[in-house]
N, C-alpha and C positions, 0 to 999 in steps of 0.2 A: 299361366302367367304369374308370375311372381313380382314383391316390390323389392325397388330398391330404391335404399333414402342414404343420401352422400352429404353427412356434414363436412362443412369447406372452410374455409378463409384462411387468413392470413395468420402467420406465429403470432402468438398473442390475445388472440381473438376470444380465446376459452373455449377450445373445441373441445380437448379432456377433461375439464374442469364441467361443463355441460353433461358432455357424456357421464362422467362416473356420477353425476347428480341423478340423471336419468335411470343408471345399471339402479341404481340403490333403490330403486322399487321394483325389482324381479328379483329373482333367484337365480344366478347362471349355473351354466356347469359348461366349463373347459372341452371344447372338441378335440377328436385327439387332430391332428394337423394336416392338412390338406396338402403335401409336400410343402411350399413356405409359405400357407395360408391359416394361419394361428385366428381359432375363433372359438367365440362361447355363445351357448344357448340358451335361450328359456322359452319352453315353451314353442311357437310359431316362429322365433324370430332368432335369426344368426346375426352374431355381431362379429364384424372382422378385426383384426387387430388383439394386441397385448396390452393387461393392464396388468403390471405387476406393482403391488401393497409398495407406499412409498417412490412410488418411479414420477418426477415431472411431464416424460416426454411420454407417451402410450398411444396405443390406436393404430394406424397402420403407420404410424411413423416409426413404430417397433421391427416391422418386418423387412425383409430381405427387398433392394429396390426391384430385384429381379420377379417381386411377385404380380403385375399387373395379368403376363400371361396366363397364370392361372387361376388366378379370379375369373376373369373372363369363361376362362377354362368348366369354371365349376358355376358358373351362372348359366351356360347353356344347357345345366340342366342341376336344378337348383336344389335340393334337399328341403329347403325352408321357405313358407311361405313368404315370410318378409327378410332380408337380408339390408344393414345398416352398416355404414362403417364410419367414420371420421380419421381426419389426416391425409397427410401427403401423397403416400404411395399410390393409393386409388384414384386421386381428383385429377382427372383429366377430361377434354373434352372427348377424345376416343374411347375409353373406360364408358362413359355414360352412355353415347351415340351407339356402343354395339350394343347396349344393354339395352337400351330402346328397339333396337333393328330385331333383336331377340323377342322382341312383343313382352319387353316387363316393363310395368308401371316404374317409371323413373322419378323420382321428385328428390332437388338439390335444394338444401338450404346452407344458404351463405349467411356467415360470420363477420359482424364488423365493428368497429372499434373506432374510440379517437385517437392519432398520432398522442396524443400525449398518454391514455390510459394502456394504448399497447406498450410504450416506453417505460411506463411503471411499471409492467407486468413483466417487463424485459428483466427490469432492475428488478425484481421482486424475485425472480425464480433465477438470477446468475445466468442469463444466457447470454450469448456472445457469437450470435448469428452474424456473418458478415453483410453486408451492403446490398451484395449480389448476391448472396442467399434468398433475400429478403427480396429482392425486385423480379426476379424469378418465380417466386410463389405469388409478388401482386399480380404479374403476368400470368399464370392460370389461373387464376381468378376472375380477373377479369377477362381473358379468354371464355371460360363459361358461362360468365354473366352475357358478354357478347354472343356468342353462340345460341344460347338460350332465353336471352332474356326476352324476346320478342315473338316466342313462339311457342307452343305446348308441346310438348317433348312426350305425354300420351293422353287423349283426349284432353278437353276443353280447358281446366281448370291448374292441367298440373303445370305448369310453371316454375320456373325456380323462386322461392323466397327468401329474401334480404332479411336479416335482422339487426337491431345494437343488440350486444351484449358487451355492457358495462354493469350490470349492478343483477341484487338475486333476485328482484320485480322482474328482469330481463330474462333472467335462466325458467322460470317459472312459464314466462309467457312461452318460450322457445319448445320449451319439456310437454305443452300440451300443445301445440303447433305438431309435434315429433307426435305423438300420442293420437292426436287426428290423424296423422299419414297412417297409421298402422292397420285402420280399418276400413 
């Protein structure tokens, strides 16, 4: 049985911004590609997604939409003790549920923000998501949160977890929140 830890939420939220806080205390190294499953390692732990030097958007929101199949694909029989991913492409309620049905420790933490700091973070990085881009992704979100939130997804304690991330007190509490899942 293998883990798997789904950072989630909404544009804005600092799901890459988290993450590449987090990479900066390992050392990765580039997998070669899982046909469009782009991942780096260190260590025990595969992380899915692209981060390339200077890119705003990274994570699975890098790859192909067409990659859910094969994750799946390469989770029924895992390489890596712990496997982590954040962004889009991954977060769904189906992605998670076969991941559980497959007997690996699943734990989701969702990202969350205020209307007005995600707004700044909109203005701050030039995005220009539409309306229904945006209500689309609250909607699996909160899909998830509904699906999961009232149940443990494997043994007792794993539940999904909410958090703010507005400020680097926030990233910090998040970064060893992530750092417990791993063992």
């Amino acid at each position: 049985m293998a883990k798997l830890i789904g950072i989630v939420g909404m544009p804005g939220t600092g799901k890459t911004t988290l993450m590449r806080e987090w990479m900066g205390k390992r050392e990765w190294t580039p997998d070669t590609p899982i046909q469009l499953l782009d991942s780096y390692h260190s260590d025990n732990i595969r992380l899915f997604g692209k981060y390339d030097v200077g890119e705003t958007f990274a994570g699975t929101d890098k790859l192909s939409m067409a990659v859910m199949p094969v994750a799946i694909q390469y989770m029924q029989n895992p390489t890596h003790e712990v496997n982590i991913f954040e962004g889009d492409r991954l977060t769904s309620v189906n992605f998670f549920t076969q991941c559980r049905d497959m007997g690996h420790d699943v734990s989701i933490v969702v990202l969350e923000v205020s209307d007005a700091v995600r707004e700044q973070r909109y203005k701050d990085r030039g995005s220009e998501q539409s309306e229904t881009f945006i209500q689309g992704r609250r909607t699996k979100i909160n899909n998830i949160m509904e699906e999961f939130g009232d149940k443990p997804l494997t043994g007792e304690d794993a539940l999904y977890q909410s958090f703010l991330h507005e400020s680097p007190e926030d990233t910090k509490v998040i970064i060893n929140h992530i750092e417990s899942l791993l063992k």
